[in-house]
VOGU-3710 file (C-alpha; in Angstrom, 3 decimals, decimal comma):
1> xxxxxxxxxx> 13,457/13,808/-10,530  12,447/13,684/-7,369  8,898/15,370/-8,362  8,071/13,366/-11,174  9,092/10,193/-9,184  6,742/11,031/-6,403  3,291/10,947/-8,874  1,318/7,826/-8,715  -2,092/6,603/-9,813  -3,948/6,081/-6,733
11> xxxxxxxxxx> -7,108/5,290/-7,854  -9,352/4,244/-10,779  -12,933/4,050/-11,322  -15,632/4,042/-13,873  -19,120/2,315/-15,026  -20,908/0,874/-17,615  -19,906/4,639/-19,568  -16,408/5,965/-18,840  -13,244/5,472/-16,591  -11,730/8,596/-14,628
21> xxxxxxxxxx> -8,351/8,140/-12,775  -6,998/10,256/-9,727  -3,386/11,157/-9,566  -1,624/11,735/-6,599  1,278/14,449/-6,623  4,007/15,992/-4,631  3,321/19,304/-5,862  1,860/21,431/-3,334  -0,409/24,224/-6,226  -1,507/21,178/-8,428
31> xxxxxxxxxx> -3,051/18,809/-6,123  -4,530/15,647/-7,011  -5,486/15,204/-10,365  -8,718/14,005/-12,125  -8,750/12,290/-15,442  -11,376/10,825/-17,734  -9,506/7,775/-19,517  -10,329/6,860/-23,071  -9,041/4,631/-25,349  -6,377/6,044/-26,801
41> xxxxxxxxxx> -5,926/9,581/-24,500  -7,284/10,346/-21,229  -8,836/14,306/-20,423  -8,007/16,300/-17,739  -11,391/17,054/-15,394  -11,219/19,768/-13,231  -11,357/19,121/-9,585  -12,801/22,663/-8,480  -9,804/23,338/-6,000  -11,582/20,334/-3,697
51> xxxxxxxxxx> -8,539/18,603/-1,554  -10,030/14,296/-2,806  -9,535/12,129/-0,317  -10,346/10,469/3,423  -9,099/9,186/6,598  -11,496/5,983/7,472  -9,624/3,676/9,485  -6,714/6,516/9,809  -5,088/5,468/5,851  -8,327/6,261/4,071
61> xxxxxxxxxx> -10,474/3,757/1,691  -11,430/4,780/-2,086  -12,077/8,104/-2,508  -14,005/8,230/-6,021  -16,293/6,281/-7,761  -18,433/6,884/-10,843  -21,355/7,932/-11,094  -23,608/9,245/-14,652  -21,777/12,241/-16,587  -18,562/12,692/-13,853
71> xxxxxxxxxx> -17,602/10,935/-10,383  -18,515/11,717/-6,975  -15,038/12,164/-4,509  -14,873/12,450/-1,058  -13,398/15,512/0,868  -10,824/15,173/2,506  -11,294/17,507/5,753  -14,429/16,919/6,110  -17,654/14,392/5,381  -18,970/16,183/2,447
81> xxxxxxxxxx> -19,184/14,815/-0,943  -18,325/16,303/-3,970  -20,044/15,087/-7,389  -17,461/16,666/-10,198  -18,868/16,290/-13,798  -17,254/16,125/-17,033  -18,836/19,671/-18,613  -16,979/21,175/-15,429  -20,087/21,410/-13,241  -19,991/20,538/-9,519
91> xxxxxxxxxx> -21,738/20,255/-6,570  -21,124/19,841/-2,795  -23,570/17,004/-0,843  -23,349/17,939/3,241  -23,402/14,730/4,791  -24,456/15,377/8,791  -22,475/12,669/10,456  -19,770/12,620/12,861  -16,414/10,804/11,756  -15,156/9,960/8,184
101> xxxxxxxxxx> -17,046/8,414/5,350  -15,356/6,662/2,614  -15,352/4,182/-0,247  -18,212/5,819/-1,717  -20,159/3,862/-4,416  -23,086/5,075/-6,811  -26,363/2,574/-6,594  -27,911/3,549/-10,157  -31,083/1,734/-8,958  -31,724/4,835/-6,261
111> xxxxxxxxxx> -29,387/7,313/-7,420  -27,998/7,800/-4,007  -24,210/7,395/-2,645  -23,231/4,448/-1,067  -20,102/4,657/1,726  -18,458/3,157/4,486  -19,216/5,629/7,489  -16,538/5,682/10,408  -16,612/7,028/13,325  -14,459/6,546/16,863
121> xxxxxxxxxx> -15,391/4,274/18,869  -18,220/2,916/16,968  -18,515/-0,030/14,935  -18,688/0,586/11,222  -22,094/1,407/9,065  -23,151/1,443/5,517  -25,205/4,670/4,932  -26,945/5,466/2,090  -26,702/8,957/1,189  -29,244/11,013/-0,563
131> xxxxxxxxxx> -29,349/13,911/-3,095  -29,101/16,514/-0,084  -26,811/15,038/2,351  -30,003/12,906/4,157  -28,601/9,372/5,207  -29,147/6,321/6,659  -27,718/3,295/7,880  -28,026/0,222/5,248  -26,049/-2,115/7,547  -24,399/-1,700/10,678
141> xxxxxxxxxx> -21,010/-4,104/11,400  -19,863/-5,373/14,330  -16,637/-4,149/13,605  -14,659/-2,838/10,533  -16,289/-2,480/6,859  -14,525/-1,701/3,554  -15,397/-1,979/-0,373  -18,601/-1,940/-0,449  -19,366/-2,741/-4,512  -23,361/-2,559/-6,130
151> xxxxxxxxxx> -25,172/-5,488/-8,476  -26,873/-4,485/-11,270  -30,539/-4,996/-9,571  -30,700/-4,072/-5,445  -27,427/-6,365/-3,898  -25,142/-5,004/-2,281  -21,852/-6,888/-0,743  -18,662/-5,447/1,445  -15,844/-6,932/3,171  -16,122/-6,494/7,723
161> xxxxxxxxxx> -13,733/-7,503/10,309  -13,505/-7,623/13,791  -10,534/-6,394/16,016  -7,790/-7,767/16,804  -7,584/-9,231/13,295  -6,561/-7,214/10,370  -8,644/-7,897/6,957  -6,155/-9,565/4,642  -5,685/-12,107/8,674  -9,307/-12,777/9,206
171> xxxxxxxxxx> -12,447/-11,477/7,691  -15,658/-12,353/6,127  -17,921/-11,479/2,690  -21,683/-9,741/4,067  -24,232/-9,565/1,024  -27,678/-8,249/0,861  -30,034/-5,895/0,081  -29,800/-2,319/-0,335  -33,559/-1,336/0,234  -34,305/-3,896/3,243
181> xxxxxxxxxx> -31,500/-3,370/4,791  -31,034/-7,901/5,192  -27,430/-8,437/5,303  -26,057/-12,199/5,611  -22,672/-13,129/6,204  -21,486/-14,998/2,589  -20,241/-18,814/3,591  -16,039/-18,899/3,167  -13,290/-20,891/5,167  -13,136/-20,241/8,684
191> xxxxxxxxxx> -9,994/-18,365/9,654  -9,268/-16,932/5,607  -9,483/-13,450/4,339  -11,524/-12,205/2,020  -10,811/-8,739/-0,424  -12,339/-7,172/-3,473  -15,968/-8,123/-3,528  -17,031/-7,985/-7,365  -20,503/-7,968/-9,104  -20,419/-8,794/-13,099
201> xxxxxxxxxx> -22,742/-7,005/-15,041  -25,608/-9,474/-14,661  -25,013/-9,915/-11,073  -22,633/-12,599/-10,067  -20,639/-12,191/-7,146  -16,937/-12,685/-7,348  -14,522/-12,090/-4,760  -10,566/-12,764/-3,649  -9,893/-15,173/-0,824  -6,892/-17,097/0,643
211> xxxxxxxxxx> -8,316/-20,013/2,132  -6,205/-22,096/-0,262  -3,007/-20,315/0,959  -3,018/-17,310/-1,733  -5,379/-14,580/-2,596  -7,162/-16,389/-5,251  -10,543/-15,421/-7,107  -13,569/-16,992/-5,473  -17,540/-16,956/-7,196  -20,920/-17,556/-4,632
221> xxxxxxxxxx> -23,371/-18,952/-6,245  -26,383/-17,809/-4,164  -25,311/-20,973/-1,769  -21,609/-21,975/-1,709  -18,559/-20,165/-2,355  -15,953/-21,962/-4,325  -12,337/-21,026/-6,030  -12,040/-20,481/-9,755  -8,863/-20,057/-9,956  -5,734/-21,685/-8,736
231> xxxxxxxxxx> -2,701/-19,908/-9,513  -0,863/-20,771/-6,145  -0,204/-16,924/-6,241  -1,643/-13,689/-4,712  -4,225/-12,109/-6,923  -3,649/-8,561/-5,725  -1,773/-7,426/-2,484  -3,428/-6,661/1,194  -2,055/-3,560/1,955  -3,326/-1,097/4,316
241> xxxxxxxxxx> -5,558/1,350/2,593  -7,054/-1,424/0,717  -7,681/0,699/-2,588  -6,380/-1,583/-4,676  -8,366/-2,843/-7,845  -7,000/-6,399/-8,826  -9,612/-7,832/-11,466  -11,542/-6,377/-14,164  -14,624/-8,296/-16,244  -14,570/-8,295/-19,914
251> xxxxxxxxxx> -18,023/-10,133/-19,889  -19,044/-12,987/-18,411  -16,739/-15,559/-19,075  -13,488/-13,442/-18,733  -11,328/-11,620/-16,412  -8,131/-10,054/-16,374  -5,982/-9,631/-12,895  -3,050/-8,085/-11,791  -0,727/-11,496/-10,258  1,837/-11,459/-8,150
261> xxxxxxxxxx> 4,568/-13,611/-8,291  7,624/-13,607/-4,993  6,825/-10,022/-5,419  6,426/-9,188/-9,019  3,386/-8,312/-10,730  2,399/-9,571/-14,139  -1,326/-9,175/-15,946  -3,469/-12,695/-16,475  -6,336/-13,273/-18,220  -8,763/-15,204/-16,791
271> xxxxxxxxxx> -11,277/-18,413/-17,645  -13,724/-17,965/-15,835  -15,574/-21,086/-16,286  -12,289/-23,552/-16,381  -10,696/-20,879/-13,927  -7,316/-21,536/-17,098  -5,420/-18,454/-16,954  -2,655/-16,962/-19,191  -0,081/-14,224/-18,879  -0,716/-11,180/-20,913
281> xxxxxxxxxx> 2,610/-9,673/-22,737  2,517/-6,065/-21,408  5,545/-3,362/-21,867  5,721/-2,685/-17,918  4,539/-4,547/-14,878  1,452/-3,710/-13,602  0,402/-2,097/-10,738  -2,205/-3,132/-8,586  -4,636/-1,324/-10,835  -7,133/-2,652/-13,573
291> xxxxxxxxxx> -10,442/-1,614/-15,167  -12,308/-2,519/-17,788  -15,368/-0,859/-19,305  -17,155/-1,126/-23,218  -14,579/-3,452/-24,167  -11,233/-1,383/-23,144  -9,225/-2,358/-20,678  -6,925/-0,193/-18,464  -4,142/-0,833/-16,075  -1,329/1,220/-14,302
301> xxxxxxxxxx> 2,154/0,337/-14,637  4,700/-0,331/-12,315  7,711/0,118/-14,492  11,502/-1,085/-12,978  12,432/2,494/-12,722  11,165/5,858/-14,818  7,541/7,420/-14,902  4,364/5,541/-14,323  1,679/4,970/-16,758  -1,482/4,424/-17,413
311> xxxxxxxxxx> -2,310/1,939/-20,272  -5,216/0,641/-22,292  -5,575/-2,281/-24,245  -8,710/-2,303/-26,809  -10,427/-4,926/-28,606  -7,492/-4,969/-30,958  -5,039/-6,386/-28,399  -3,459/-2,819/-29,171  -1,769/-1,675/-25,807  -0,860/1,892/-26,201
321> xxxxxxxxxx> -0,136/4,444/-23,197  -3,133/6,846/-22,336  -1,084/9,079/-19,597  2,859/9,296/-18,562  3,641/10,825/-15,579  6,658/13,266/-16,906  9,734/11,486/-17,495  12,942/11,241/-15,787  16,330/11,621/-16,910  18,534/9,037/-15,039
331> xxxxxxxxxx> 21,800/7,081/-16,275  21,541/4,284/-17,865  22,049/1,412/-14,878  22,169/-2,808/-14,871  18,922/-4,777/-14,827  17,813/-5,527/-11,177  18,736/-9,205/-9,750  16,521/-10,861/-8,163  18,458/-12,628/-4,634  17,383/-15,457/-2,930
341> xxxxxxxxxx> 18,476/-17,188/0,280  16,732/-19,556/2,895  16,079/-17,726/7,009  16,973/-19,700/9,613  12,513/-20,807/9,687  13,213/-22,334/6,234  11,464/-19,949/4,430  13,330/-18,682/0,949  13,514/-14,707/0,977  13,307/-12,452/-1,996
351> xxxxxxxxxx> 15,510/-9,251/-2,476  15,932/-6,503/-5,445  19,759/-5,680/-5,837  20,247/-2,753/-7,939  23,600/-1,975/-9,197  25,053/1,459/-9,837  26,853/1,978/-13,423  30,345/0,469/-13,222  32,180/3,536/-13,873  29,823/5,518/-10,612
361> xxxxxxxxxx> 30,300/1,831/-8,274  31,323/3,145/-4,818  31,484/-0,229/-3,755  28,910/1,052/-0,666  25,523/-0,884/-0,343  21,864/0,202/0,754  19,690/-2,115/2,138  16,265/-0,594/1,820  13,542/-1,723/4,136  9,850/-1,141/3,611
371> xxxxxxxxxx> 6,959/-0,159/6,149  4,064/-2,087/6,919  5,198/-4,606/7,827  2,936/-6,855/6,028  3,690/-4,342/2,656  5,906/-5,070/-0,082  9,312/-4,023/-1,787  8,406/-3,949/-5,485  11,060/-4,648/-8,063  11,153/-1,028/-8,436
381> xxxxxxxxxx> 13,365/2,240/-7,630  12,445/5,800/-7,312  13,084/9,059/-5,243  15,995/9,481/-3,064  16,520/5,547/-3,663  17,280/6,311/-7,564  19,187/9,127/-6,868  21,392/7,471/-4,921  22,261/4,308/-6,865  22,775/6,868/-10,192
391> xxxxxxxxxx> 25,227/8,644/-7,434  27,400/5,008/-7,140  25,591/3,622/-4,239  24,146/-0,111/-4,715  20,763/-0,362/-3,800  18,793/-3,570/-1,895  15,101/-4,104/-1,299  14,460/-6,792/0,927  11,336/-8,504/1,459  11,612/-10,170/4,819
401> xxxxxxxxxx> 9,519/-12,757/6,351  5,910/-11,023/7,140  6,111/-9,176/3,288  2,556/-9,343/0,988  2,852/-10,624/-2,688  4,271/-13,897/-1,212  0,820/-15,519/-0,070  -0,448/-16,221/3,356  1,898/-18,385/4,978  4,540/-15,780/4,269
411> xxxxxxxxxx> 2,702/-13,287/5,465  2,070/-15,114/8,795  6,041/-15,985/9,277  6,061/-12,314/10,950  3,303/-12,890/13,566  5,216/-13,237/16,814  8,467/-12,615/15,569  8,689/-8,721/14,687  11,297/-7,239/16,161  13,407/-10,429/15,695
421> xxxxxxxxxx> 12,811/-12,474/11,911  13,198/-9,104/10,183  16,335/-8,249/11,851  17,378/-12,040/11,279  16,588/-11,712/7,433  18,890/-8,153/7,472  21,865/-10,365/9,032  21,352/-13,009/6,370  21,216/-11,045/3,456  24,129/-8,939/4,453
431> xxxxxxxxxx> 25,898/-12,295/4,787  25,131/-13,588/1,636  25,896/-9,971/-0,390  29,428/-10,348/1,238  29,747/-14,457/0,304  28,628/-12,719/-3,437  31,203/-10,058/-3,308  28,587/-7,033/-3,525  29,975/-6,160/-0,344  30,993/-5,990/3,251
441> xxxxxxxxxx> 28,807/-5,164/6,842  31,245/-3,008/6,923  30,595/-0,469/3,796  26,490/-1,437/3,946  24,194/0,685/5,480  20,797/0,063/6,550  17,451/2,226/5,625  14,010/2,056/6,284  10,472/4,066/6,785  7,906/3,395/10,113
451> xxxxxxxxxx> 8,516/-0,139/10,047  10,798/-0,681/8,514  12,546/2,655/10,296  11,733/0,254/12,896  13,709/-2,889/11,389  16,776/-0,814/11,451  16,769/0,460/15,025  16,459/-2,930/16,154  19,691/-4,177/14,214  21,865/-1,345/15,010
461> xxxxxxxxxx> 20,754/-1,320/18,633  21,756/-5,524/18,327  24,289/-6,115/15,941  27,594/-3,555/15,576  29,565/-3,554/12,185  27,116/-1,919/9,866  28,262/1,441/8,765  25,386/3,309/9,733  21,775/3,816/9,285  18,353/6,173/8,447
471> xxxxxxxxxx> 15,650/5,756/9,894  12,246/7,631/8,796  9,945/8,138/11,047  10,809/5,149/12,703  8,767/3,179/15,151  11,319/2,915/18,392  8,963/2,370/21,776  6,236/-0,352/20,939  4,578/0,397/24,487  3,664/3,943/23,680
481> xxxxxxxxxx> 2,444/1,951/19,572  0,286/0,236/21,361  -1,190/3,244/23,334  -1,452/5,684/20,455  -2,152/3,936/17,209  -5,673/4,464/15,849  -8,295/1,355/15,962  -7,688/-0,231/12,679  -4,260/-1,447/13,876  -4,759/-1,533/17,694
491> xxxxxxxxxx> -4,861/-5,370/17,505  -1,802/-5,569/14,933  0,626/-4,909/17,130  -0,332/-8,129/19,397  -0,075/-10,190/16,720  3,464/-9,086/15,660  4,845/-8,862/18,990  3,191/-12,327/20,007  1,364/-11,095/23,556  -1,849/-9,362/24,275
501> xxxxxxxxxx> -0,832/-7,532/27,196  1,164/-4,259/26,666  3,079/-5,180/29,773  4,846/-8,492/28,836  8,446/-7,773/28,379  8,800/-8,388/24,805  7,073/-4,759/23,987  9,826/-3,718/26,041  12,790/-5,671/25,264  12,240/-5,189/21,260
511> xxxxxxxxxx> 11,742/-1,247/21,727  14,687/0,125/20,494  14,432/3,505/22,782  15,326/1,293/25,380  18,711/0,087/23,798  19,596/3,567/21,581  22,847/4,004/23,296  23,983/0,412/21,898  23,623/1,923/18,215  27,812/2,651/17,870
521> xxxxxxxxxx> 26,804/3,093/13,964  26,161/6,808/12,348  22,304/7,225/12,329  20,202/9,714/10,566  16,467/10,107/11,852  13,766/11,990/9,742  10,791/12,566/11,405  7,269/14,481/10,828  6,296/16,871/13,641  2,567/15,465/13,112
531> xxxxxxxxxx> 3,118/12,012/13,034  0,496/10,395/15,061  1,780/6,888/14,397  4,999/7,794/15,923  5,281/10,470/17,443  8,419/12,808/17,043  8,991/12,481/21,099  10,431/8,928/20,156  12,981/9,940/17,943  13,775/12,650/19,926
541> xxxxxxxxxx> 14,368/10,552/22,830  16,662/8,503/20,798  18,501/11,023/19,953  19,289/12,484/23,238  19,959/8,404/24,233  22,648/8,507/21,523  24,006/11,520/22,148  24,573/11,010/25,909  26,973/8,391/25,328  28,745/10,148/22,732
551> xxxxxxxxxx> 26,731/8,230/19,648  27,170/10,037/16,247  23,057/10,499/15,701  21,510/13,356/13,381  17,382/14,389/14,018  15,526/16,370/11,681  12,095/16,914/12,178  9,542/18,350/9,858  6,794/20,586/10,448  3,270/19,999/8,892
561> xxxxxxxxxx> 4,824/15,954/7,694  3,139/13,186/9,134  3,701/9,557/8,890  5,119/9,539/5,642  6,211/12,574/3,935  4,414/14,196/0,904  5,787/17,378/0,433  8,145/18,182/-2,405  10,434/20,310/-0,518  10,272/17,809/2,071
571> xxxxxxxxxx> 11,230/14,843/0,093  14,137/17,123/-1,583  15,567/18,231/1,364  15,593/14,515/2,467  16,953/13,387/-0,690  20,158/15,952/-0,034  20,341/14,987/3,834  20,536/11,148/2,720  23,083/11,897/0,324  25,373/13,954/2,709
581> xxxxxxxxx> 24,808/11,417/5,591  25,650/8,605/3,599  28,952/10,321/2,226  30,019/11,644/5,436  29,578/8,116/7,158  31,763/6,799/4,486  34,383/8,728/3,453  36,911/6,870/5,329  36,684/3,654/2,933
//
């Protein structure tokens, strides 16, 4: 179970000619997989051994995109390209540069490469790379660059940034010209974000911006920059890695995008001269994943629970699965509920409550917390999660204040307040579990991963009465955060934390290394030995905090595991430590 939950789609691309999809996996002799989607099946394409992938901006950009007869893929370890064709040929481009290069793109007009080039304590470029490695720089930021996307004649457009802001806070649209190298900044709302730059097949630029409060799909004109849509909900979500692919043309007129809802996804089609839009019927949520190409359109799923998809829908309407990930056998369980309640700001705040079967009910609750912070909670469960509500435990994903999917000013409810919303929103939703007899402080337990790790240090270390807590790789000393994080989120942590200088006592009085021996509850840290984010020396130090005054604290730490684990022994062996924690620190109910 475990295994199969673990697989994702991480990526699709394609042309004017086919669509290929990369598959991420657990599985240490498989590796990622490549697939070449049609419209009814999709064909496995060998990968020659090559380890896909990149670190731009330390979470990595796209690492594919199509290109005539296969796709060209970045490698991972290095800044070399690989092109991987569909007869099984393939062929390694040496790219001489220092750094990482991702989100490559192919520019049929030149029949070169196209990619973001990274590189410490630089500012971004655009290089275009030739045939035999030879680059050079198409346009050079003045701070951070991501999705770069190709017209049909010479244009070329990208998203940039400048630190402190992140991209889905503050950022602008740059178009120009591949050959000249002329790159103008793309008129939009001072102070929005912009995402997903977008050429149609004859050339007109579309892209996603929130000026109007929600990530909604903007058109330029050649002059102005105006909304077509106005859903009053997020067209795709601004996580991190940014690989998501939210809207997909079928022609000129029409669109389809993945919308999200409070946190749930559903598929619209798109007007794109009235901006009217319409939600498509579709047998699972999406995921943040859609292409279209000759008609055929193809989207990932994001399905409550069970295997992930990949699905097509053809000229028909017909919308038939093209790949499952292998299925999982799990216990039949009650639909998910979907909890409000207002935080003390006003704001209303979504959760997930998923029951265990009746007859399993240990009458013991989870509240699951995700990272980011500014990520998500889906209305979905997998891994260790799953295993443990089909074990009896009842399961809770909150999305507190700062959470994506919920638009801007949502988002922004976080800024200045981490450390101490979050932990207000944990307090309120255990309240109003116990007003709704799912149950007590006392028999819930808190979980969470980096930030959200974090989000449950900070309550324990605050508030006694929970009945204990696990923390994965959890972010505990915000000073050191601020000293060691990489670039791309060196100015994030000012914004969260509300003060520019690393010395103002809120980075110290919200660090929950420096109030470890106030956690009286049971606490389980997992941690990678490689982490760079945070380092394993924090949760070792809380540890020895904990243990000094006689606090019941278990540390594992995990060799070659970073921030975020991704090895399948890793994640079982996790899966059996939650289990045993979680029965040990209740068996006295």
């Amino acid at each position: 179970m475990i295994a199969a939950d673990a697989i994702e789609v991480s990526e699709l691309a394609g042309d004017a000619a086919a669509a290929y999809a990369l598959i991420a996996s657990p599985t240490p002799d498989r590796g990622p997989a490549l697939l070449r989607l049609e419209t009814q099946t999709a064909v496995s394409m060998s990968t020659a051994g090559v380890a896909i992938g990149n670190s731009v901006h330390g979470y990595g950009l796209h690492s594919l995109a199509a290109m005539p007869g296969g796709v060209v893929a970045c490698e991972r370890e290095s800044t070399n390209l690989q092109l991987l064709l569909a007869d099984g040929e393939t062929r390694t481009i040496e790219v001489d540069v220092d750094g990482a290069i991702g989100d490559p793109v192919w520019h049929a007009t030149s029949r070169h490469v196209l990619a973001v080039h990274a590189e410490p304590g630089k500012a971004d470029r655009l290089i275009d790379i030739g045939s035999v490695g030879d680059s050079r720089t198409v346009f050079e930021s003045d701070g951070m660059l991501a999705r770069p996307v190709c017209g049909p004649d010479d244009r070329v457009a990208c998203i940039g940034w400048q630190l402190p802001w992140m991209p889905w806070q503050q950022s602008s649209l740059w178009a120009g010209s591949m050959q000249a190298g002329s790159f103008a900044r793309v008129p939009t709302p001072a102070g929005a974000a912009v995402a997903q730059p977008m050429f149609t097949a004859h050339g007109q630029l579309y892209f996603l911006c929130d000026a109007t409060g929600y990530f909604e799909l903007w058109r330029f004109d050649g002059r102005d920059a105006r909304p077509v849509t106005q859903l009053d909900a997020d067209i795709g979500l601004s996580l991190s890695r940014q690989t998501s692919r939210s809207v997909a043309f079928l022609g000129e007129d029409r669109a389809v995008a993945v919308v999200w809802r409070r946190g749930v996804s559903e598929l619209c089609s798109l007007d794109l001269a009235s901006g009217a839009t319409s939600t498509l019927q579709t047998p699972s949520p999406p995921a943040d994943q859609v292409l279209s190409r000759n008609g055929c359109l193809w989207y990932t799923t994001l399905p409550t629970e069970g295997a992930v998809a990949i699905r097509s829908i053809d000229s028909s309407q017909s919308d038939r699965a093209v790949w499952n990930a292998p299925a999982v056998d799990s216990p039949a369980a009650p639909a998910p509920i979907t909890v409000t309640l207002d935080a003390a700001d006003g704001a209303r705040i979504d959760s997930f409550v998923f029951r265990a079967v009746p007859e399993r009910r240990r009458g013991i609750l989870l509240i699951n917390l995700h990272g980011g912070p500014n990520s998500l909670a889906p209305r979905r469960l997998k891994g260790a999660l799953r295993l443990l509500r089909d074990d009896g435990f009842d399961v809770v994903e909150l999305n507190y204040r700062g959470s994506a999917g919920f638009g801007r000013r949502y988002r922004s409810r976080l800024d200045g307040q981490w450390g101490v919303a979050d932990v207000e929103d944990v307090l309120a939703l255990s309240r109003h579990l116990e007003k709704l007899g799912v149950a007590s402080r006392a028999r819930t337990l808190l979980r969470g991963a980096s930030a959200g790790g974090y989000t449950v240090l900070n309550t324990l270390c605050r508030h006694d009465g929970f009945a204990g807590g696990i923390a994965y790789c959890g972010i505990s000393d915000l000073q050191a955060l601020g000293t060691t994080t990489h670039a791309y989120e060196s100015g994030l942590l000012k914004h969260l934390a509300g003060a520019a200088d690393l010395a103002d006592p809120r980075f110290i009085d919200r660090s929950p290394i420096h109030r470890a021996e106030h956690i009286s509850a049971p606490l389980l840290l997992l941690q990678g030995a490689a982490d760079r984010v945070t380092p394993p020396e924090q949760s070792v130090a809380i540890a020895k905090r904990m243990r000094a005054h006689n606090r019941s604290v278990q540390l594992h730490i995990f060799d070659d595991e970073g921030h975020g684990f991704t090895r399948l022994e890793t994640l079982r062996r996790c899966a059996s430590l939650e289990r045993d924690f979680l029965i040990e620190a209740t068996r006295h109910f």
